[in-house]
N, C-alpha and C positions, 0 to 999 in steps of 0.2 A: 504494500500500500504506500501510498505517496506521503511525506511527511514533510513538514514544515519546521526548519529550526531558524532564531536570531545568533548573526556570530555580529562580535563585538569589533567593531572600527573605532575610528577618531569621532570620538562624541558622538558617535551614533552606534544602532545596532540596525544592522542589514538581514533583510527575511530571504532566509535562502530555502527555499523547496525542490526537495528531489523527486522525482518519474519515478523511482525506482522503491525497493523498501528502504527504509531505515538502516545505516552503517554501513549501505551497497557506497561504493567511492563511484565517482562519476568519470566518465571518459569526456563531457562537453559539461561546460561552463559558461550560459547563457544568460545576457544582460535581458534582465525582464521584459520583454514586449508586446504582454498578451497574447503568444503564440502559442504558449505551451500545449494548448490541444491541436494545434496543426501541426503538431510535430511527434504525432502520437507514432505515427508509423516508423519512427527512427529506431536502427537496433539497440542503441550506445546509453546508458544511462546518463540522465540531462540533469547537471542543478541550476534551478533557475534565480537568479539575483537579485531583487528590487534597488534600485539608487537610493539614496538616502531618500528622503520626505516623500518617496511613492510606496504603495501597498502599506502594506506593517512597517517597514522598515522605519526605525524611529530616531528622531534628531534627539538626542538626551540635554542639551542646555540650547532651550529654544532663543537665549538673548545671542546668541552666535549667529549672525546673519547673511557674513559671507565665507561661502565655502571657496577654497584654493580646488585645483584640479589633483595638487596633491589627498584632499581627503577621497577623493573620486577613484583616485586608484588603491588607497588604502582599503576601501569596499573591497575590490574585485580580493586583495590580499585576505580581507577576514572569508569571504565566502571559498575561497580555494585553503585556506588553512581549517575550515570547520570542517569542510567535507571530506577532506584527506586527499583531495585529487592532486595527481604527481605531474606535472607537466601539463596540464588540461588542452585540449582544443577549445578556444575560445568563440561564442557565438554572439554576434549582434548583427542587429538589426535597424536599420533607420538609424538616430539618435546613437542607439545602445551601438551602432558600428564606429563612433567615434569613441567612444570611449573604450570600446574593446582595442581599438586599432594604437588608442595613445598607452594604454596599458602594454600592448608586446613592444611599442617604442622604446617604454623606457623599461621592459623586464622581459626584453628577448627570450632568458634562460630557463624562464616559467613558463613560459607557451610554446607547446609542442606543432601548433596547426591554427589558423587564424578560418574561421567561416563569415563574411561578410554578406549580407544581405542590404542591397543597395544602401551602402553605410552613408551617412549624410558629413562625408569628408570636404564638400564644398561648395555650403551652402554661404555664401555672401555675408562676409562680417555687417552688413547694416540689414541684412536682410534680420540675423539672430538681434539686433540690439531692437528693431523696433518690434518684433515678441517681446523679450525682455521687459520694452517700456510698458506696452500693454499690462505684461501681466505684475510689475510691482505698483501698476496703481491700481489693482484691483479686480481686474478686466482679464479671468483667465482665460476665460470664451471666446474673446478677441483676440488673445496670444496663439488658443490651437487653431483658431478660423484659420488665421492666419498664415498659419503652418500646412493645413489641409487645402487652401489654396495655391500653395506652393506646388506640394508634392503631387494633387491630384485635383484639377479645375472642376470636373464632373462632381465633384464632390463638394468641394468647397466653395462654387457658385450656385451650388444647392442650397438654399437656409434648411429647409428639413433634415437632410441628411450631413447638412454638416452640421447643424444644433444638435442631432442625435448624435454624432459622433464625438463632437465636441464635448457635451456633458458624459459620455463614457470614459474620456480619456483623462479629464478633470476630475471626477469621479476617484481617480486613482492615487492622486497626487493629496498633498496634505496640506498647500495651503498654495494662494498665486506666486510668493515670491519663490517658492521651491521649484517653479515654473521658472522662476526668473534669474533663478543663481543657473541653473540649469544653460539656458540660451547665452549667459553672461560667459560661462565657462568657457564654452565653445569658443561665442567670438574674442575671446580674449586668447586663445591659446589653438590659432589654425595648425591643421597641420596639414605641410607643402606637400609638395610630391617630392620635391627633394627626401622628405621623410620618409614618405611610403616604399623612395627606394631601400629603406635601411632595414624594410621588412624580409629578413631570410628566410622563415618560417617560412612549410607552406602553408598556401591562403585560395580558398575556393570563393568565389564572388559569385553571386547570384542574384540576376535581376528581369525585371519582368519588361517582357515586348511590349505592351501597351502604357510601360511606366512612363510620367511625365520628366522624369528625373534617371531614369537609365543612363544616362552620361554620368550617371559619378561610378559605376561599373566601369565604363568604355574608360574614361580616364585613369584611375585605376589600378585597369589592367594593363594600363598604356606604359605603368611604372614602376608596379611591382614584380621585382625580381621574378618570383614559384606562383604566379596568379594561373588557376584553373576556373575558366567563366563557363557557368551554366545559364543560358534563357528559360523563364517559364513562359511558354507559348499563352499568349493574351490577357497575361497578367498585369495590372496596372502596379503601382507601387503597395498601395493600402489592400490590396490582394493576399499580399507573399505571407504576409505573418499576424497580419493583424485582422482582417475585417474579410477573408478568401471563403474559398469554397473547400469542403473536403477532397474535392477534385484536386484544387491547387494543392493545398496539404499535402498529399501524397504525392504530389511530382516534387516539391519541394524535400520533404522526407527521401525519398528517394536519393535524390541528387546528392544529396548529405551522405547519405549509408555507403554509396560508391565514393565519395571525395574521404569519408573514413578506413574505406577497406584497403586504399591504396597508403594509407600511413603505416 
């Protein structure tokens, strides 16, 4: 059965949940993105990570307002030391592929194999500060509007569907500036392609044909070193891990179990 533990970080504690039972060590280490049941078909035991201020994962001295990108990788360190994984394959997704991508930057020797799912490596330093502004004044709706017009117009020039979307994904988070240290992080700390070359790990990318954002795939793979790209055929971006079809699920699952067999 699947079990849920807090491992202890810098002033916070991170809710790391395993696929697997209890004291199973996981083979992938995944930044939370609401996919964990699309990726039901994967063979690999998954633990999945919340960031600080989303799901459980709890801030312990709420007067601390701004996080460094150091406490961001401190996370990924307490959820790989709770669960005993020895080298992990790291997985993100959207968001969670930056922070997976700046974690094997600067801790090569802990990451066996990088899985990126259209990682958000280059989204526009004024594009993250005006989310940001939105969401420390209050306006966390207007920070993910924001975002879901970015990555996917269908979506996000919908008001229904991106109001429903919008409050699921706010839903998650624990308050708007947790939203906004979040966006702040990014743009304060890009990482070039210069860095991306310094990825020797291998790294399998995966993004979807109908995504509006599949050029951060195509670039990318244009720079890193061991990059293995997989397309999901008619997939948009908000498809692959977050909001898809069990259809997509399983090609997605898929593509993972062969990018593992070959490690």
């Amino acid at each position: 059965m699947p079990s849920v533990e807090l491992a202890e970080s810098r002033n916070a504690k991170i809710q790391v949940r395993l696929t697997a039972d209890r004291g199973t060590i996981p083979r992938i280490v995944m930044a939370a993105c609401g996919g964990e049941d699309m990726l039901a078909r994967v063979s690999y035991p998954i633990a999945e990570m919340q960031q600080r201020g989303f799901g459980k994962s709890v801030i312990e001295d709420r007067s601390v307002k701004d996080f460094s990108l150091k406490d961001y990788m401190a996370d990924f360190d307490a959820a790989i030391k709770t669960t005993r994984a020895k080298s992990p394959v790291l997985l993100g997704y959207s968001h969670g592929g930056y922070f997976t991508t700046a974690y094997a930057l600067h801790n090569p020797g802990a990451v066996s194999a990088l899985i990126l799912v259209e990682p958000a490596l280059f989204t526009e330093r004024a594009e993250l500060e005006h989310r940001a502004e939105l969401a420390s004044k209050g306006d966390s709706d207007g920070a993910i509007q924001a975002m879901l017009s970015y990555v996917d117009r269908s979506v996000g020039l919908d008001r229904s569907k991106s109001t429903k979307m919008s409050k699921a994904i706010v839903s998650e988070s624990q308050s708007s500036e947790t939203l906004a240290q979040e966006f702040l992080i990014r743009a304060r700390n890009p990482i070039s392609k210069r860095d991306l070359t310094k990825l020797t790990m291998p790294v399998l990318l995966i993004g979807g044909t109908e995504s509006r954002v599949a050029d951060s795939v195509e670039k990318a793979a244009a720079v890193i070193p061991y990059a293995n790209v997989a397309w999901i055929r008619g997939a948009g971006h908000l498809d692959l891990l977050w909001n898809g079809s069990a259809e997509v699920g399983a090609k997605v699952s898929a593509v993972i179990n062969g990018f593992m067999e070959t490690l």
